[in-house]
N, C-alpha and C positions, 0 to 999 in steps of 0.2 A: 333312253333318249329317243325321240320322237321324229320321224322323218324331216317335219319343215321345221324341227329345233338344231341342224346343223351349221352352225354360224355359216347361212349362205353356200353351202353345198348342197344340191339337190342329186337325189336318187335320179336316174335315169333308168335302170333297172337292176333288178336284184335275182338271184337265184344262189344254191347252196355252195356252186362254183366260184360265183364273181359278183363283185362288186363296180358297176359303171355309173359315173358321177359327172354332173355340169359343173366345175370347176370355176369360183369366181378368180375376177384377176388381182392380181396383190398378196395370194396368196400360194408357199411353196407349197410343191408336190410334196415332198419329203424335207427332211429337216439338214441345217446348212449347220455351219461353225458359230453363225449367230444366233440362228432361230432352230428353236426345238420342238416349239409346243403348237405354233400358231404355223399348223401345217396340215393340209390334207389326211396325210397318212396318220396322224396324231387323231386327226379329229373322228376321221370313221372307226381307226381303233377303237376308239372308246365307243361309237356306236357300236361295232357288234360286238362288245363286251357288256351291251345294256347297262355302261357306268361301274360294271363291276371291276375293281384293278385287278381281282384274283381271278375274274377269268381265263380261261386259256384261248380262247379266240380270240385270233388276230388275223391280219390280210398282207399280203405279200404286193410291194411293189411290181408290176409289169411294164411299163415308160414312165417318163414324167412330159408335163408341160411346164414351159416358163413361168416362170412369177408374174408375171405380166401379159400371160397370155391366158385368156380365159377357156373355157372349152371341156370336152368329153376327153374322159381318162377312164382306163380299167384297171380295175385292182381286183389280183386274185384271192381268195377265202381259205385255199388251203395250197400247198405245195406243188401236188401234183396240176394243179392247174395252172400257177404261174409258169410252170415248166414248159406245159402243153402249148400254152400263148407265146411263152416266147420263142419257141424251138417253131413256130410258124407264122411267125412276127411278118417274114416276107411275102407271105401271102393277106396280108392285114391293109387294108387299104383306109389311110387316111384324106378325110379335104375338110380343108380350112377357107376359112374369108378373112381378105385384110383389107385394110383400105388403106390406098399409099397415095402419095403426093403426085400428082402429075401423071400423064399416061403415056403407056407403053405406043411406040409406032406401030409395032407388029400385036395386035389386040388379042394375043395367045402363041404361045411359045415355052419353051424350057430353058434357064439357065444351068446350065455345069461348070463346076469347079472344083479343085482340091481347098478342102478348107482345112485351115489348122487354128489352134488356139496357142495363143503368147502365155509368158508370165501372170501377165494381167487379166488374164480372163477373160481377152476379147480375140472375138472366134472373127479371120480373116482369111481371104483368097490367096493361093499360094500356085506357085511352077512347080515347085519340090514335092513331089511324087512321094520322096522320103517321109514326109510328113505331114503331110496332108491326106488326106481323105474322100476319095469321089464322092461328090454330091453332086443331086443333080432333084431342081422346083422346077415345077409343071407349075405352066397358071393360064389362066382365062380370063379376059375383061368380062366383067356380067353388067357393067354400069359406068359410064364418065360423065362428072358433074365439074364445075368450075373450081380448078386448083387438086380438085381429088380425080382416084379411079378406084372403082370397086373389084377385085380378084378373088376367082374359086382359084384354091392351091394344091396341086397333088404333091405330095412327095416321092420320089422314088428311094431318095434313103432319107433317115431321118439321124440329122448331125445336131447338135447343140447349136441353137441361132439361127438354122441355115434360110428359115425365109426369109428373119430378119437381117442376116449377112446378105445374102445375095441381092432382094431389093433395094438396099443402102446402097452397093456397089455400083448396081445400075443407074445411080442417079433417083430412085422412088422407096427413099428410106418408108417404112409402117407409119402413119398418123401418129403422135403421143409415144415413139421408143428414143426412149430420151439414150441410153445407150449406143445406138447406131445411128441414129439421125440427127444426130446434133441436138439442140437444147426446145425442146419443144413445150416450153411452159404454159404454152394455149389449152394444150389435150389434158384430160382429167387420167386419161387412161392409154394405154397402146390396142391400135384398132388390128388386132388381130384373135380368132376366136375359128378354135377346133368344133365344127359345127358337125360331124358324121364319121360313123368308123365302122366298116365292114370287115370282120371277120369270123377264122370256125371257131365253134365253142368247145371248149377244151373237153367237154362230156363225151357229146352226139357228134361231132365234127361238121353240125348243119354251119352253113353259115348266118348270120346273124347281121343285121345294116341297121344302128343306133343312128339319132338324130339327137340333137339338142336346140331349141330355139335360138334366135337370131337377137342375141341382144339389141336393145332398143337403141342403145349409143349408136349403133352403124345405121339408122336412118337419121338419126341427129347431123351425121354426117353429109350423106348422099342421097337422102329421101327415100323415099318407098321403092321395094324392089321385090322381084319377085325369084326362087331358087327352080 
């Protein structure tokens, strides 16, 4: 299988360690209760099996992204390095771009919170210490246009939802997260997208600063910008 025949996942790069990929949105990281096959981790499987099912090559999960969240993901190639990435995960600096509704007063700031998730699957703000979990999104306005704001997003930990949780709560649900924002049937998509991810490499212990391009939907949005 052929680099640009990955149904819409692009190599970002490659080496005997890891596999790091541009991730379209709509599709999971890894495979859920419903879907098994129309998955990330399905699909480069079989790329570095070059189509073979009897291969023995396969790639080990290292985080996921939302289904709905486009962006750079690492996958490791063999064991020993999924171990390495994640046993130094906190040294791994991610940033994302979202574009949310309306802007913030303070045009750069952190929110924190304990987040917990329900029955249902939806990850919310909590007092209870017991069950929740510190979280805590960095962000930066890089851009305010009429109804929207453009955000660079750090995380300092990385919880299930949490940018999509905490924007929502402040009042600047994501563009198109039908999820937390209420019913957004204007957006084709949710405007959020894992654009850079610096970390060591499980080899050399160099560090390493991937990029991925700027989908084009987030000028559809707020016009031409610059990182």
């Amino acid at each position: 299988m052929q680099k640009d025949h990955l149904k819409g996942i692009k190599i970002v790069y490659e080496d005997r360690d890891i596999l790091v990929v541009d991730k379209p949105p709509k599709l999971l990281t890894m495979a859920s209760n419903t879907e098994k096959e129309r998955t990330a981790y399905h699909i480069l499987t079989d790329y570095v099996r070059k189509g073979c099912a009897a291969s023995r090559n396969r790639i080990f999960i290292v985080h996921r992204l939302d289904r709905d969240t486009s962006g750079i993901v690492i996958f490791a190639k063999n064991e020993r390095a999924k171990n390495s990435l994640q046993q130094q995960w906190d040294q791994t600096e991610k940033k994302y771009l979202a574009v949310v509704y309306g802007s913030f007063p303070q045009k750069s700031g952190e929110i924190t919170s304990y987040l917990a998730e329900n029955a249902a699957h939806i990850v919310f703000s909590t007092r209870d210490r017991s069950i929740g979990k510190l979280s805590t999104t960095i962000y930066k306005t890089l851009k305010e246009t009429k109804g929207f704001s453009l955000l660079e997003v750090d995380l300092a930990t990385g919880r299930k939802n949490q940018i999509r949780v905490h924007f929502a709560e402040k009042g600047h649900p994501i563009v198109g997260d039908r999820k937390y924002g209420g019913r957004d049937a204007m957006h084709k998509r949710m405007a959020l997208h894992a654009y850079s991810i610096s970390f060591l490499h499980p080899w050399n212990g160099r560090r390493m600063i991937l990029k991925t391009p700027v989908p084009a939907y987030f000028t559809e949005l707020v016009g031409d910008f610059t990182l």
